[in-house]
Every structure is written in C-alpha cells, then in structure tokens.
N, C-alpha and C positions, 0 to 999 in steps of 0.2 A: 852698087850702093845707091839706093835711093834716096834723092834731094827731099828736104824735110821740108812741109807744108809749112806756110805762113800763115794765122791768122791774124788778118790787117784790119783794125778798127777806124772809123776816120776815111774809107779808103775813095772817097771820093772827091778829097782834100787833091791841094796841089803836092806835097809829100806822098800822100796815099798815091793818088795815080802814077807819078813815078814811078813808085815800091812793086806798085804791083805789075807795071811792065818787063820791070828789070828780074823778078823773084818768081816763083812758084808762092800764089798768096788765093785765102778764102777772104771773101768780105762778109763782116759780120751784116748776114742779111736775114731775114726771112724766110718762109717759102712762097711767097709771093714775089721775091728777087727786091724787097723795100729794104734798107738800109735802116738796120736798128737803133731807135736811141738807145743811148745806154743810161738815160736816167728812167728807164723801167725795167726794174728788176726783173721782172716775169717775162719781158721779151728777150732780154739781153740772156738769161736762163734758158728760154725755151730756142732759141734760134742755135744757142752753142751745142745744145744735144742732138742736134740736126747736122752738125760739122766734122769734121775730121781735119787735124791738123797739130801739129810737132811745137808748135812754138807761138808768139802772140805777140803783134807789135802793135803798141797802142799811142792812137794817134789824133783819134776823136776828142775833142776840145771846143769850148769858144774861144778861139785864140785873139780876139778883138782887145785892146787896152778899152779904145774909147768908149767901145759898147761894156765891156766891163765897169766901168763907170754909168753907164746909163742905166743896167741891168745888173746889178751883183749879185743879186738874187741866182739866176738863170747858169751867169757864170760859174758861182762854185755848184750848183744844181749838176752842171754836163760836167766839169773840170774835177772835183770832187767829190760829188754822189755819184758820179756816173765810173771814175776809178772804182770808186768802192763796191760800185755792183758785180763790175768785169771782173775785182778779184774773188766776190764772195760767193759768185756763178761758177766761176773756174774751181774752186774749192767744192760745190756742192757735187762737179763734176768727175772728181779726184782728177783732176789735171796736175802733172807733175813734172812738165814741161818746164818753159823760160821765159817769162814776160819780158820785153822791153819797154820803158817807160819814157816816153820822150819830154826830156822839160824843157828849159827858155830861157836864157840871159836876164829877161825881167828879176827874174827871179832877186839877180845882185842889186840890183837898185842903180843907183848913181855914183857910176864907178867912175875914179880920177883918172887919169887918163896916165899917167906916169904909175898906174899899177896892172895896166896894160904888157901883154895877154892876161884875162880872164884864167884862173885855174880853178881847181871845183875846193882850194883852200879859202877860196874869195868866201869874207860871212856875208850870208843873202841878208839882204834890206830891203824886199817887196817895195813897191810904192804904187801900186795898184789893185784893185781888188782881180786882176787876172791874173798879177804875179803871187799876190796873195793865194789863190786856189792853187796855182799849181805847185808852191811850197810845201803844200799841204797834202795836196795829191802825193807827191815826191817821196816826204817822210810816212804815209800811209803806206806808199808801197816796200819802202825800208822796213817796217815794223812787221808787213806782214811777209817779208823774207826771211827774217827772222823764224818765222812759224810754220810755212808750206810754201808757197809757190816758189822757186828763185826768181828775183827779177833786178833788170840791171836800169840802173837809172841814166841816161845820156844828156848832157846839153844841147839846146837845140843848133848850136851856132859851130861853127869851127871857123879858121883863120881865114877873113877876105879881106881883100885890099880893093876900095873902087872908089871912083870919082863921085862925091856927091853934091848934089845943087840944092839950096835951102831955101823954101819957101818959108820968110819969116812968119808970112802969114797963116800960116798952117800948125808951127811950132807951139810945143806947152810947156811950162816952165818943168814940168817932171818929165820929158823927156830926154834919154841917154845918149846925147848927142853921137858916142861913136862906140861901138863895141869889137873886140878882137877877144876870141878864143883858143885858148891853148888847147892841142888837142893830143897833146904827147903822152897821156893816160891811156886814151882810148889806142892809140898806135902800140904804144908799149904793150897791151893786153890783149890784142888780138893781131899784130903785123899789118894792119890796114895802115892804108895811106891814101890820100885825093888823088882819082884818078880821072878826073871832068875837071876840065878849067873853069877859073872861074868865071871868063866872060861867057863861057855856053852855060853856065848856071844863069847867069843875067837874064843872057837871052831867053832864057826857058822861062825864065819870071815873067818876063814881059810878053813872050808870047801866051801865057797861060791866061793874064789878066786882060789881054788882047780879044781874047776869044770870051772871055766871061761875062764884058763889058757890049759888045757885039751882036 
C-alpha cells in the first residue's frame, strides 16, 4: 500500500519543516524550486499542475499578531486571499482529496482562565487583524466544504504546561496571557495522541530561532 503524498504549503515555516521531515510531502514550489506565494493566483495554479499529491496541508500565513497590526493589508492579503486562491486552484484542478487547514488560538480572543481548556465550543472574539484573517480563512474554508473539496479545520495549539518569565516590558494590554487546548476532538476522531514531549518541543523552538537569529 502506498503512503499518500502531502502537499505542504508554508513548508519552510518552523511547522512546515518539521512536517516535512517526519511525512512523505511536495512543497508548493515552482520549477525553479522558489516557494510560491499563494497570493497569486496564477502561480499558486500553475505550480499545482506541475504536482502530484493525495492530500494538502496548508500552512503558509503571516502568522505575526504585531506585524498584523502594522500591515493588515498584507495579513488578510496571504491569510485570506491567499486561502482562497489554494482552494479555487484545487477546484480548477478537480482535486478531490483532503485539505487541512491549520488555525490559531487567537482566534478566541481573551479567554478567562477558569474556562480553561480551550474547546472548539469556545465563541471566537478575534482581537487582532491576524486573528481576524484567519476567522475568515477558517469559515471560508467550511463554506467551501460544503461544496467540493473536504477540508478539516484544526487548532493550532494543543495542551502545554511550561514555565514562563514575563517581560513586563514587552507585554500589550491585548495579549492572552495564558492559553490551554483541549484536544480530545481531535483524539477521539482519529486515535492520535502526543507523542514528543513537551520539553523536546521547547527545545526544538529554541533551537529553530537559534539558527534563524545566527
């Protein structure tokens, strides 16, 4: 039986590179091997007919709160036009595969802490124009599940416990001081469970930004 191709968007993300060490994955590229954006249609089009692949995890974003706020333009540009290209490309392609759609905790806004873990019954209250886009993204890609592609929507977060040190200085009054995710949906529907601890997740964070920084 043959393991089903991934197609990885984003794949040069700290998520994407993971993904695609641990998976059989295409990155949406070129034929020059350039990393497409996906807010043009005709590339993001022309590079997918170039591809071969079972399934699409989509991963490309301005994931930045703050530069969302500098830039909101740009934001829902990649986070939302750029959604909407990857589905309306796949569609022109009869793709009949499985989207995944990765979202974000932002999404809920400024959750109390005594309604802690997060579930996906939490109502979103964006408070940012990133959390804003990828609401939007989110329900876009619901609405066109509805119609052609399947696609499953995930939260970006599942349950960590770590130590954290607060630099008052750095803090904004709209930020979510602490977030915990329930992830008993996604176990119940597919048998998954964490299988990487959480401090080698840590560490992976800090060596990633290690090397980016360097």
């Amino acid at each position: 039986m043959s393991v089903p191709v991934v197609l990885l968007t984003g794949a040069s993300g700290f998520v994407g590179g993971h993904m695609s060490a641990a998976a059989p994955c295409v990155a949406l590229v070129d034929s020059d091997g350039v990393e497409v954006d996906v807010r043009s249609r005709d590339r993001v089009l022309k590079a997918l007919a170039k591809l071969r692949f079972d399934a699409v995890v989509h991963l490309a974003a301005q994931p930045s709160v703050t530069a969302s706020f500098e830039d909101p333009e740009t934001t829902y540009s990649v986070n939302f036009s750029g959604t909407f290209n990857l589905l309306w490309s796949l569609k022109q392609m009869g793709f009949t595969g499985r989207l995944l759609y990765v979202g974000t905790s932002e999404e809920y806004g400024e959750v109390d802490e005594t309604c802690l873990p997060v579930s996906e019954r939490q109502p979103l209250r964006p408070r940012s124009p990133y959390a804003v886009s990828k609401v939007a993204a989110e329900a876009l890609c619901y609405q066109w599940s509805q119609m052609t592609t399947p696609v499953t929507m995930l939260p970006e977060k599942a349950i960590v416990q770590a130590t954290v040190h607060v630099d008052d200085g750095l803090g904004q009054p709209r930020d979510q001081r602490r977030m915990v995710r329930d992830n008993m949906k996604l176990r119940k529907a597919t048998g998954w469970k964490p299988s990487i601890p959480v401090q080698q997740t840590l560490d992976d964070v800090v060596r990633d930004w290690e090397g980016r920084v360097t």
